[in-house]
Backbone as CSV, one residue per row, in Angstrom:
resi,resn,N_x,N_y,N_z,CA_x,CA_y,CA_z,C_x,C_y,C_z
1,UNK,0.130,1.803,6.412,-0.881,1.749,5.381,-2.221,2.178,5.964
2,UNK,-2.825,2.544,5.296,-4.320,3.296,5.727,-5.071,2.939,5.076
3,UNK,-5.912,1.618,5.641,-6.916,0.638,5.349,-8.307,1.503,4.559
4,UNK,-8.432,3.460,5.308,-9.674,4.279,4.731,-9.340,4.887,3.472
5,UNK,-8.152,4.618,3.224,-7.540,5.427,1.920,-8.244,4.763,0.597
6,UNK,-9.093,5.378,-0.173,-9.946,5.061,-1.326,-8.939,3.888,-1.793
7,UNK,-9.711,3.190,-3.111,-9.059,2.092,-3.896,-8.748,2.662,-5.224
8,UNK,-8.250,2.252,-6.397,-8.089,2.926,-7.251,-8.237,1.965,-8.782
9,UNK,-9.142,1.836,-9.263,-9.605,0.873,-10.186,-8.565,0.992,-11.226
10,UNK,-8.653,-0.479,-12.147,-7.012,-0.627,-13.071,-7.595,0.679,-14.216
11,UNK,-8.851,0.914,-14.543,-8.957,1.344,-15.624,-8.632,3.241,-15.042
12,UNK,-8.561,3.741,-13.879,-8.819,5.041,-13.456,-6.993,5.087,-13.764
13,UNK,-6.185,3.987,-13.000,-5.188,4.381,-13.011,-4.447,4.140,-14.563
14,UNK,-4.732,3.294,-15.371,-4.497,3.165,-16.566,-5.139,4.607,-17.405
15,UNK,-6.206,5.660,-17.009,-6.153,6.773,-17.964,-5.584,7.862,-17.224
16,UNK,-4.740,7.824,-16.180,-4.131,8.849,-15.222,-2.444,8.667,-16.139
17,UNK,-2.179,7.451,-15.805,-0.778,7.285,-16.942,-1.348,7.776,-18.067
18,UNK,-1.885,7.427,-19.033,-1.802,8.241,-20.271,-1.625,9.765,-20.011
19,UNK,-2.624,10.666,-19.346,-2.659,12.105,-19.300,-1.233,12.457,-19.019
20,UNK,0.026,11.402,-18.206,1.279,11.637,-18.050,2.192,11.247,-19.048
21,UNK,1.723,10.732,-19.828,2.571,10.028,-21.141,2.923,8.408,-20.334
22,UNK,2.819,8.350,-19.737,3.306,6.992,-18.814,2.856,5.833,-19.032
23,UNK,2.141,5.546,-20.622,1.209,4.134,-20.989,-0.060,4.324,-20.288
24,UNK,-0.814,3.003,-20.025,-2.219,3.152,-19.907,-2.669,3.699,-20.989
25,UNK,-3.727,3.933,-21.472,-4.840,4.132,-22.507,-6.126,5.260,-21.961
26,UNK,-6.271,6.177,-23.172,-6.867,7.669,-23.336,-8.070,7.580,-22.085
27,UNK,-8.568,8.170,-21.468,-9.838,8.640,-20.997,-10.694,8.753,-22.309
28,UNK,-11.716,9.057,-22.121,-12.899,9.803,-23.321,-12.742,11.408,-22.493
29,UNK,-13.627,11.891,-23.268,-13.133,13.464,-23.226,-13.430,14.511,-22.259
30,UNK,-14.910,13.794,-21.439,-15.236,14.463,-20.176,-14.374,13.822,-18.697
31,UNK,-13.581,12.426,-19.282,-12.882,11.841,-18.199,-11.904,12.372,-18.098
32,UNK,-11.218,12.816,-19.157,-9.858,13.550,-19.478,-9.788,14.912,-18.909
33,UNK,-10.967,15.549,-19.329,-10.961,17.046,-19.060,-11.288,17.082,-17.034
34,UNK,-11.649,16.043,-16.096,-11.242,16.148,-15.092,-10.385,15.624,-14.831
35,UNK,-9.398,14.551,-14.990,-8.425,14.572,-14.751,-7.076,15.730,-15.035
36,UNK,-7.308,16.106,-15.549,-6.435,17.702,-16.009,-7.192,18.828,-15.155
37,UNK,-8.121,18.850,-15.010,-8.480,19.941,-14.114,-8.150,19.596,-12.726
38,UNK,-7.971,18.062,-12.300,-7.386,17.839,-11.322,-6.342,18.120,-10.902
39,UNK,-5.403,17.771,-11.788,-3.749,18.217,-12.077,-3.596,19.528,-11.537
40,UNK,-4.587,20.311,-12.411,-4.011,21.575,-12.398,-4.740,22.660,-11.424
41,UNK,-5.763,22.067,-10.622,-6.441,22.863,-9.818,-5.090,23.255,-8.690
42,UNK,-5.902,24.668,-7.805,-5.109,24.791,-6.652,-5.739,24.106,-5.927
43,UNK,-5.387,24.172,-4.704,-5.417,23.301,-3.158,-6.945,23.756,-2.856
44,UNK,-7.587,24.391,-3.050,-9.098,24.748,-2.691,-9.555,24.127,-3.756
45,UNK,-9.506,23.842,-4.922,-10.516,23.245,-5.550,-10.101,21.877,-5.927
46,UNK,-8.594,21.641,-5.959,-8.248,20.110,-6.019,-9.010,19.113,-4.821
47,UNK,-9.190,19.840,-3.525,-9.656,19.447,-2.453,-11.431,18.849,-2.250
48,UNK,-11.755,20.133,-3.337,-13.291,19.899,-3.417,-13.330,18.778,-4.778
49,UNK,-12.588,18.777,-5.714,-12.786,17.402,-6.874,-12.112,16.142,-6.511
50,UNK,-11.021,16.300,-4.958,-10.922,15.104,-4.398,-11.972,14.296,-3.785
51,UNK,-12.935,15.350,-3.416,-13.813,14.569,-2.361,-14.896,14.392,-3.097
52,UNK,-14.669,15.009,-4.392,-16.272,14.212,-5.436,-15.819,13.316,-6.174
53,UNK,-14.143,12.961,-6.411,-14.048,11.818,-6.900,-12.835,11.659,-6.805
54,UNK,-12.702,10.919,-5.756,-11.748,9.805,-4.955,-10.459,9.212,-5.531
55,UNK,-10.928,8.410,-6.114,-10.146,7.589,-7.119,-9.392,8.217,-8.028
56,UNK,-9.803,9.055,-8.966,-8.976,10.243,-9.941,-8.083,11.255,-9.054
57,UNK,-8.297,11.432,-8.254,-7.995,12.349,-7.019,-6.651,11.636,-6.723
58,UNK,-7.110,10.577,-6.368,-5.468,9.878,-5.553,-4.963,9.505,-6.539
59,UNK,-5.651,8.967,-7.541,-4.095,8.128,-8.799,-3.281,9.749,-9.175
60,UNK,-3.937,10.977,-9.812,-3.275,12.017,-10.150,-2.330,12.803,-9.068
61,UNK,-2.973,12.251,-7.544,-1.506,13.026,-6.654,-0.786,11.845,-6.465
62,UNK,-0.574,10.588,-6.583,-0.031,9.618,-6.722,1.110,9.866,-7.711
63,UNK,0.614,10.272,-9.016,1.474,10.940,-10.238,2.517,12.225,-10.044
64,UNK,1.828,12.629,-9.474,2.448,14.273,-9.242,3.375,13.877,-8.278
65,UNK,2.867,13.634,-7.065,3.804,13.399,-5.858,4.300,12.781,-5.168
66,UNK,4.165,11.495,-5.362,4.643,9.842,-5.372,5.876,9.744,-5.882
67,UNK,7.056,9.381,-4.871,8.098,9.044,-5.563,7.873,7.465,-6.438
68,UNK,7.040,6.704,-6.144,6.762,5.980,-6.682,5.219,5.771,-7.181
69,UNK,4.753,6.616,-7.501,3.671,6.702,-7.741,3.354,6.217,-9.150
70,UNK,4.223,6.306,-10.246,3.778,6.280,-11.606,4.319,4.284,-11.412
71,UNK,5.067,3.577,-10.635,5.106,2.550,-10.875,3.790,1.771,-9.665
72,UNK,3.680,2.528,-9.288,2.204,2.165,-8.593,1.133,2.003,-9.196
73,UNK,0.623,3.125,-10.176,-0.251,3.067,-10.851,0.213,2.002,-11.900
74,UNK,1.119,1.639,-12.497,1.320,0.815,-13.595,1.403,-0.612,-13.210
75,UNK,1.368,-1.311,-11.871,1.145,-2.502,-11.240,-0.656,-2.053,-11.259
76,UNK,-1.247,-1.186,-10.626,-2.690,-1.114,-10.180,-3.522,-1.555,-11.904
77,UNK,-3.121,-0.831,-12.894,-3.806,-0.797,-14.326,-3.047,-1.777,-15.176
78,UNK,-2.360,-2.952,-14.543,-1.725,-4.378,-14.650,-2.709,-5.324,-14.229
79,UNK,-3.514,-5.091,-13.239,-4.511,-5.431,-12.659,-3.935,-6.352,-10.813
80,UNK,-2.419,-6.015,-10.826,-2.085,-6.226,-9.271,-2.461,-5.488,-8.757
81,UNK,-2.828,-6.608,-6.998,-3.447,-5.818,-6.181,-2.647,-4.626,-5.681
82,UNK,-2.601,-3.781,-4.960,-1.921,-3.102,-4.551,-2.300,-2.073,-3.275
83,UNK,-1.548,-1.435,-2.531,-2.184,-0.978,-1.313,-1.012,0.412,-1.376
84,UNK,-2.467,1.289,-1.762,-1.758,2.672,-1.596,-1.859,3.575,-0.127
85,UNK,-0.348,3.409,0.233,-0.065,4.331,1.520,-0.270,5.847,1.730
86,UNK,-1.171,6.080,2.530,-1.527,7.731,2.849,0.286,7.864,3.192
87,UNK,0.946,9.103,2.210,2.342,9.675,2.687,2.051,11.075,3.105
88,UNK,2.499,11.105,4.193,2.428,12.782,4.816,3.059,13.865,4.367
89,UNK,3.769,13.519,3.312,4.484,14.180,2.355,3.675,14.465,1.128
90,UNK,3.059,13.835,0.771,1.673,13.795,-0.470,0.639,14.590,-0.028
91,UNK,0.011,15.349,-0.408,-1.357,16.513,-0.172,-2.506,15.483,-0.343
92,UNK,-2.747,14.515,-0.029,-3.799,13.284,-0.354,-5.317,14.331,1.108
């Protein structure tokens, strides 16, 4: 586990599931429209909207590339604590 690895608030990971269909509840519309640009950026600019915002950054590669990622986020926006592992397999 990697104690420097950002945290991920219940409400960030509760509008990361919705954008996946996965429950949680809508973003508003400028929250939404970066989380989808997150999704869908390449590796040069996913990299630069990781490092301006953290939290959206890891719950959406959490989603994408987490074998357990979508039940991660759905304990985190449950409001359990939870401790997300840097995987060297994940582009985090």
């Amino acid at each position: 586990m990697s104690t420097s690895s950002p945290t991920i608030p219940a409400d960030v990971a509760a509008q990361v599931l919705s954008h996946f269909g996965r429950g949680g509840y809508p973003a508003g519309d400028w929250t939404e429209s970066l989380i989808t640009l997150i999704d869908r950026a390449d590796m040069v600019h996913r990299a630069k909207l990781l490092a301006a915002f953290p939290d959206y950054g890891r719950a959406v590669l959490l989603a994408k590339y987490d074998e357990e990622g979508i039940a991660t986020l759905q304990r985190i926006a449950r409001g359990e604590k939870v401790a997300v592992d840097s995987n060297p397999n994940v582009p985090f």
